[in-house]
C-alpha positions in Angstrom: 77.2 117.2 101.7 77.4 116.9 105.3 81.1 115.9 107.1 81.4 114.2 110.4 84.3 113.5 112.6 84.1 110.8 114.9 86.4 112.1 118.2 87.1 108.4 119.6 88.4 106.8 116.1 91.7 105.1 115.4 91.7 107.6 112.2 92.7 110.9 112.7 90.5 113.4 112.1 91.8 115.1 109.2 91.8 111.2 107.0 88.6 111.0 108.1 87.4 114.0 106.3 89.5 113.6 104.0 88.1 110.3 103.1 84.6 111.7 103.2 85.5 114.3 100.3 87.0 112.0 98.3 84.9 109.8 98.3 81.9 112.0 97.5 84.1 113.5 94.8 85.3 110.1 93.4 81.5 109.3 93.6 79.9 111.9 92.0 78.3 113.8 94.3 80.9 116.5 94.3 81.3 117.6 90.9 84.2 119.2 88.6 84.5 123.3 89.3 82.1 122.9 92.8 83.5 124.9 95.4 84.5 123.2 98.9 83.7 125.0 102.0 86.0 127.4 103.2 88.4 125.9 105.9 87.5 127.9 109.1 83.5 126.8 108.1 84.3 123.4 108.3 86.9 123.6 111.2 83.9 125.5 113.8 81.4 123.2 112.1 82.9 120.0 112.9 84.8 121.1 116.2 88.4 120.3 115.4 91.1 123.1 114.5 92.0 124.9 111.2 95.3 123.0 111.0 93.2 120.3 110.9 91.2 120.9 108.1 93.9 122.3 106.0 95.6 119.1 106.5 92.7 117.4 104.7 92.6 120.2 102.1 96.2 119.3 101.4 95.9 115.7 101.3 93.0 116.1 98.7 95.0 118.4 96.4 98.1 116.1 96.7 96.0 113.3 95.4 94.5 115.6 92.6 91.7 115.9 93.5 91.3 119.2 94.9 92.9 122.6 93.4 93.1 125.8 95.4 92.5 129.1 93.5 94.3 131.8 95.0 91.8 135.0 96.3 89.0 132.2 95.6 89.2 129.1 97.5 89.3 125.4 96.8 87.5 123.1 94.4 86.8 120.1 92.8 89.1 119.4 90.1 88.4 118.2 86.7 89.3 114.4 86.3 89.6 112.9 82.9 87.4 109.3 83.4 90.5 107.2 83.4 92.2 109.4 86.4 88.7 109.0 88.2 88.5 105.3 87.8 92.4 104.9 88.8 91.6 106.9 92.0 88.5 104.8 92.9 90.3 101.4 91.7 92.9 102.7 94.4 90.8 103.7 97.0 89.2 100.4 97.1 92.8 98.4 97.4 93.2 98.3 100.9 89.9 97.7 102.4 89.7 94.8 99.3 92.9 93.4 100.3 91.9 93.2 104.0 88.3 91.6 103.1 90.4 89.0 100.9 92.6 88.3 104.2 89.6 87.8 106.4 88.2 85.6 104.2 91.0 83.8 103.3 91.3 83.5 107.5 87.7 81.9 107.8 87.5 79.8 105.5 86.0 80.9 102.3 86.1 80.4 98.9 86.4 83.7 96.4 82.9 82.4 95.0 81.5 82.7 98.4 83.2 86.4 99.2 81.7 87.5 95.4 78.3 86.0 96.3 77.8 87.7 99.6 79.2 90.9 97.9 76.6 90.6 95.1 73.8 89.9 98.2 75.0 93.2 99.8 74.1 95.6 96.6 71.3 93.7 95.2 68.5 96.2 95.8 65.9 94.5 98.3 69.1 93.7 100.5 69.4 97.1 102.5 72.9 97.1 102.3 74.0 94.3 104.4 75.4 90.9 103.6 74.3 87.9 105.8 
């Protein structure tokens, strides 16, 4: 997995990485026992400061996902399936809630939101809703 920091964003750097490993560990991409680059790695790789990476490191293990093994390093924690899907279902609540607002704001029904939601995944979409 490859982690980018973008210097100009309203997140601070250590969310956005953060963010990045969870979501590739909430995703699967980043599996149970896999071991996460060590913290000076990622801090020349990306340009930004130790303290900054640690702060992600710590963020991850507060959530649970993360645990640090002392001599060894940090890795992806074993999540029972209902601790995953509780972590996903809440990593999803904000940015939900904020596409309900906007909606809500211009005008649209909840059929309308699901419908261009279903248009975004389907598979000859690309991604993007109209």
């Amino acid at each position: 997995m490859r982690l980018s920091v973008l210097p100009n964003s309203e997140t601070p750097a250590y969310r956005q990485i953060c963010d990045q490993l969870s979501a590739a560990i909430l995703s699967g991409e980043l599996r149970a026992g896999e071991a996460l680059p060590p913290i000076r790695t990622v801090s020349k790789e990306l340009g930004v400061s130790v303290i900054t990476v640690r702060s992600a490191w710590d963020a991850l293990e507060q959530t649970g996902l993360i645990e640090t093994r002392a001599g060894s390093g940090c890795f992806v924690r074993a999540l029972l399936e209902t601790q995953r899907e509780a972590l996903r279902e809440e990593a999803i609540r904000a940015p939900l809630s904020e596409l309900i607002e906007a909606g809500k704001t211009f005008g649209f029904t909840a059929e309308e939101l699901c419908e261009k939601i279903r248009r975004a995944f389907a598979p000859d979409s690309g991604g993007s809703a109209p």
